[in-house]
Each structure stands twice: as C-alpha cells, then as structure tokens.
N, C-alpha and C positions, 0 to 999 in steps of 0.2 A: 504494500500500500504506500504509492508514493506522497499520496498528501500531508504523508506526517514527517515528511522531510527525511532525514538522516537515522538510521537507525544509528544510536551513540552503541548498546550492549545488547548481546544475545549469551542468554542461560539458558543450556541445552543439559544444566545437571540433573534434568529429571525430562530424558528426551519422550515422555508420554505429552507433557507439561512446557514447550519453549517458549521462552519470556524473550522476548523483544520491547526496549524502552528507546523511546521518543522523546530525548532530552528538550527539543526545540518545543515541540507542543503536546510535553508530561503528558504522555499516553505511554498504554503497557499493553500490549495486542500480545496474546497467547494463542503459541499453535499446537497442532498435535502432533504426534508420531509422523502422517503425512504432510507436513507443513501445511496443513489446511486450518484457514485460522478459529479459534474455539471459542464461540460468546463472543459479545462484544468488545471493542476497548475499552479500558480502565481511564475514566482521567483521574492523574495525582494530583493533581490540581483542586479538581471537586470531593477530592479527602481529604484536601485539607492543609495541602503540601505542595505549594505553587516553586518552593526552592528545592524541590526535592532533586539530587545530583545522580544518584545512582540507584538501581532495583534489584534485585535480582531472587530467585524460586528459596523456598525454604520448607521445612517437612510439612508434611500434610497438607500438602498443594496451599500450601499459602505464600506470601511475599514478603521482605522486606524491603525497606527505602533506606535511604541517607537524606537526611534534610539538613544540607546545607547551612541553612539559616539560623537553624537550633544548635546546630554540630551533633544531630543525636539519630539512632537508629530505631526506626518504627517497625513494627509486623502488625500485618492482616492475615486472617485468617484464610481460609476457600470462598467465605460467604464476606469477604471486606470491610470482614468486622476486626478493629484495632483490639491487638491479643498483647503486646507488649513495645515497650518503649525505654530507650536506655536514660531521656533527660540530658543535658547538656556535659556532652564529652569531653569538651574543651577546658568546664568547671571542674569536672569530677577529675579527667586525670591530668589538667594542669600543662595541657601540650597547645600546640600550635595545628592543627588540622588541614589539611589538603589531602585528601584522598585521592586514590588514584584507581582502586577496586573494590568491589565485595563481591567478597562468596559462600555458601555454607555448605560445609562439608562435615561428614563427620560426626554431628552433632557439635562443630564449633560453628562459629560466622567468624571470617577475620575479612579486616577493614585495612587494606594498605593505605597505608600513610607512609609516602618513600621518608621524608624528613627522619622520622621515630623508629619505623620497622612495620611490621605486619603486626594490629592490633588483635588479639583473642578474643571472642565472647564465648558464652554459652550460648543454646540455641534459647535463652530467655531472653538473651542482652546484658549479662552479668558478663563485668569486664574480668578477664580470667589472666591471662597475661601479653607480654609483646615479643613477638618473635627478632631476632635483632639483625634485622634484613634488609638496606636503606638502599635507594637509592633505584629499585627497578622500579617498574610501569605494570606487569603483566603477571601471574604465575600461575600453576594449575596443581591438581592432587594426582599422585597414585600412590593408592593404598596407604603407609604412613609418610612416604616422602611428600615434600614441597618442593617441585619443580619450578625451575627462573631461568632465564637465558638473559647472560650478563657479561661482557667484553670477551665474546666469542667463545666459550664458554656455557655449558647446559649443567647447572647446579644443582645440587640435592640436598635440602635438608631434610634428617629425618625428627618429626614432630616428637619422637617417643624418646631416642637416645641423643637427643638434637647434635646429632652427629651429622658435619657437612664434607660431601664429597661433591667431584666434578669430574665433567668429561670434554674433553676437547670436539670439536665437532667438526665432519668433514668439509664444513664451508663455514667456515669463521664470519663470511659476512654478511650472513642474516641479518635480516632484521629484526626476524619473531622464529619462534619455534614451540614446535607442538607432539605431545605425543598420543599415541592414541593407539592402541591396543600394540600387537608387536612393529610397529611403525613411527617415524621419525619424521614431521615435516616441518620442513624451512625455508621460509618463506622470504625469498631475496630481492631486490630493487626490480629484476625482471623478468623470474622464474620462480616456482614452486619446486624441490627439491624434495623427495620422497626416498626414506631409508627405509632399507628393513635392519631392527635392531636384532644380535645374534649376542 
C-alpha cells in the first residue's frame, strides 16, 4: 500500500503475524503468512501516540511502541487494549535516549540505544539490564546469540555466558547482513551475496 508512504520496519518475528509500521502516517498494517494484508490498519496516532518512533509484534499477537515523546514503551494487546507501559525511560534510568531498534525475543524486549548499549526488558516492560553493545544500527537473535555486523565483521554475543565471538566474513563490504536458517546474506552497495554456512 503505497499511500502510506515509506514502510520505516517490518517484524516478521511471528511470520503468521507481519507488522509493517508507517512512521510518516503512524499506521501498522499487518499481514499474514501470505503477505495478504489482515484487518484493517492500526492508527498510533488515534491510540494515543502521535510520536510514536518504532512498533514492533510481541506474544500473544499483540504490539509494542516506543513513544518518542515520553521516552517510554507501551503494549497493546490483540484487541488494542493498552496491557502495559514502562513510564519515562529517560527519568527512570537516567540516560540520554535515541533509539535505533526494538525487538522481542525470548520473553525479553530490548531497545537499542547505540549511545548506552542494547537496553533489556521483560516482556512486562521491567527494565532488566543493558547489554554493553554501542555503536550498531541493526541486530537479530539465534537461539541464545545476539547477532550484529560491525566493521566487517559478523559478531556474536551470547545472552547467557555473555561471551562475545566473531567471524570474519567473505565480503567485508557489506552493508547489512543476515542470517536465516543454514544461510548467510549480504547485502552490498550492488549485489545481494548469499552463503551457505558449513
């Protein structure tokens, strides 16, 4: 749907469920398994949440937001009924905020903030702790690692032994990279780059 301009984020963490947000005109259009889109769009707008910066899926088919304006993180439920809210982030842990992602994995939500690190929540919005990771844009989960691709470079911290390893990567000069089941891709200024990991 291009009237809603730019799609800013696509959360495909529950691909029955993909969340697509409309940062320009705070819409959330959700599709399904066959990208056919599910119900109508959401305005964040008319919940409540006209600075809202980023959305993304969390359990039991519901969402959360980043609002901007408060510095604080909101969830709705399936039915868009507001199930919890963290309150002002900025007061409670005393930092400077710019976000740059959210995601919920795990039964965590973490909120990058490159300045600080990757922030922790619980899946209630209980600040849990910070992962000490600054400076990237992007990252993804498997299993306990935290994936990042950072000065050529595909990093791994693992969440549980926060033990960080890295691997060098066959084209240094990606832009972004991704992995996804036994596969590698990287995504270069004019090519897509497909590994198979062994």
């Amino acid at each position: 749907n291009k009237t809603f301009g730019k799609i800013n984020t696509i959360d495909a963490g529950n691909p029955l469920r993909i969340i697509l947000f409309y940062r320009s005109f705070l819409q959330v259009v959700f599709l399904d398994n066959t990208l056919a889109q599910n119900g109508d769009p959401v305005s964040v707008e008319s919940l409540g949440y006209p600075r809202a910066q980023f959305v993304c899926s969390s359990h039991d088919n519901g969402m959360w937001i980043y609002d901007e304006q408060n510095f604080e993180l909101i969830r709705f439920d399936q039915y868009l009924q507001l199930s919890n809210q963290t309150g002002n982030l900025a007061q409670i842990l005393g930092m400077d905020l710019k976000p740059q992602a959210l995601i919920e994995y795990g039964n965590r939500l973490y909120l990058n903030n490159p300045s600080a690190g990757i922030l922790v929540f619980d899946i209630f919005g209980t600040y849990y702790n910070t992962i000490p990771i600054k400076g990237i844009r992007d990252f993804q989960f498997k299993e306990d690692a935290l994936l990042y691709y950072q000065n050529g470079k595909l990093n791994s911290f693992n969440t549980k032994t926060m033990e960080q390893t890295f691997s060098v990567l066959p084209d240094s000069t990606a832009v972004a990279v991704r992995i996804v089941n036994d596969k590698l891709y990287a995504l270069g200024k004019e090519a897509l780059g497909i590994y198979t990991i062994t």
